[in-house]
C-alpha positions, 0 to 999 in steps of 0.5 A: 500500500503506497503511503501517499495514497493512504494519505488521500484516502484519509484527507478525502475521508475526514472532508466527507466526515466534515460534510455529513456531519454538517449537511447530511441529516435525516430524519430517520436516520443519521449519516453521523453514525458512520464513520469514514476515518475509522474505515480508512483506518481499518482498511490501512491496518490490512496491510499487515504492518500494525506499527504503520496502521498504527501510525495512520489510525494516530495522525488520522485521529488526531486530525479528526479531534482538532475538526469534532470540537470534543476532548482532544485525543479520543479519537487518535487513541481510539483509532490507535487501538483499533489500527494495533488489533486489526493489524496484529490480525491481519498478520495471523489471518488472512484478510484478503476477501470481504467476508473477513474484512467485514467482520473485522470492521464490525468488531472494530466499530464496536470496540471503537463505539465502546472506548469512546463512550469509555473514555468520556465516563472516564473524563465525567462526560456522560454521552450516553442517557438512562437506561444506559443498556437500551441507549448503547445498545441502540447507539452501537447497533447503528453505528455498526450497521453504518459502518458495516454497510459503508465499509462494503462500499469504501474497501471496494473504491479503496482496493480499486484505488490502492492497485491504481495502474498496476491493477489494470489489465493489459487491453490486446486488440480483439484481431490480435490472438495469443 
């Protein structure tokens, strides 16, 4: 994976996170559930190098912190952590198909929806109202689906993306035969 294009791919990611939480509301349901850089996190994090996912998820993150307007560094670690789990995985097991990749990227969206709402209680913010088992729940489970659906999409425009020219085949004239 080229840095550089990770780097784009991050940059367009937090623009695109900009924008929805800024203009993309719904009624019934809300785009702010999905979260663009935990996405382009995990997808660095296939690269089976967990140190330079890491990297990515820290600056990523803390990019995102100085746009949300919440507690500084909350979300560079939670990116930190997540970035370290996927991609200690990702040397183990191969990541290569969808199917796992998902899976991955459903168990990241919810450990990163957990250490975020940790982290607040952590520091006396309550982000979460009483009954606190329905509302995390209910909070988590949306946040899962968005990032889960949007995954499916983004880590397709991403491999597409990542293989650039090196993807492409070799186009032969139809006259022309092997």
């Amino acid at each position: 994976m080229s840095s550089t294009k990770i780097a784009v791919a991050v940059v367009v990611a937090l623009l695109l996170q900009l924008l929805i939480a800024s203009y993309l509301r719904f009624e019934r349901f809300d785009l702010g559930y999905l979260d663009l850089v935990l996405i382009v996190t995990v997808y660095a994090s296939f690269s089976r190098d967990p140190l330079w996912a890491m990297l990515v998820g820290a600056s990523a993150g803390l990019v995102q912190d100085s746009f949300s307007g919440g507690i500084l560094g909350t979300q560079s670690f939670i990116k930190t952590v997540i970035a370290f789990l996927a991609g200690s995985l990702s040397v183990h097991i191969a990541l290569d198909n969808p199917l796992p990749r998902l899976i991955v990227m459903a168990g990241a969206s919810i450990v990163s929806g957990l250490i975020f709402v940790g982290l607040h209680a952590l520091f006396g913010i309550r982000l979460v109202p009483q009954p606190v088992e329905d509302s995390l729940v209910h909070h988590l489970g949306w946040q899962l689906l968005a990032n889960v659906v949007g995954a499916a999409f983004i880590f397709r425009l991403l491999d597409t993306f990542m293989r650039g020219q090196e993807g492409r085949r070799e186009r032969r004239p139809s006259h022309v035969r092997s």
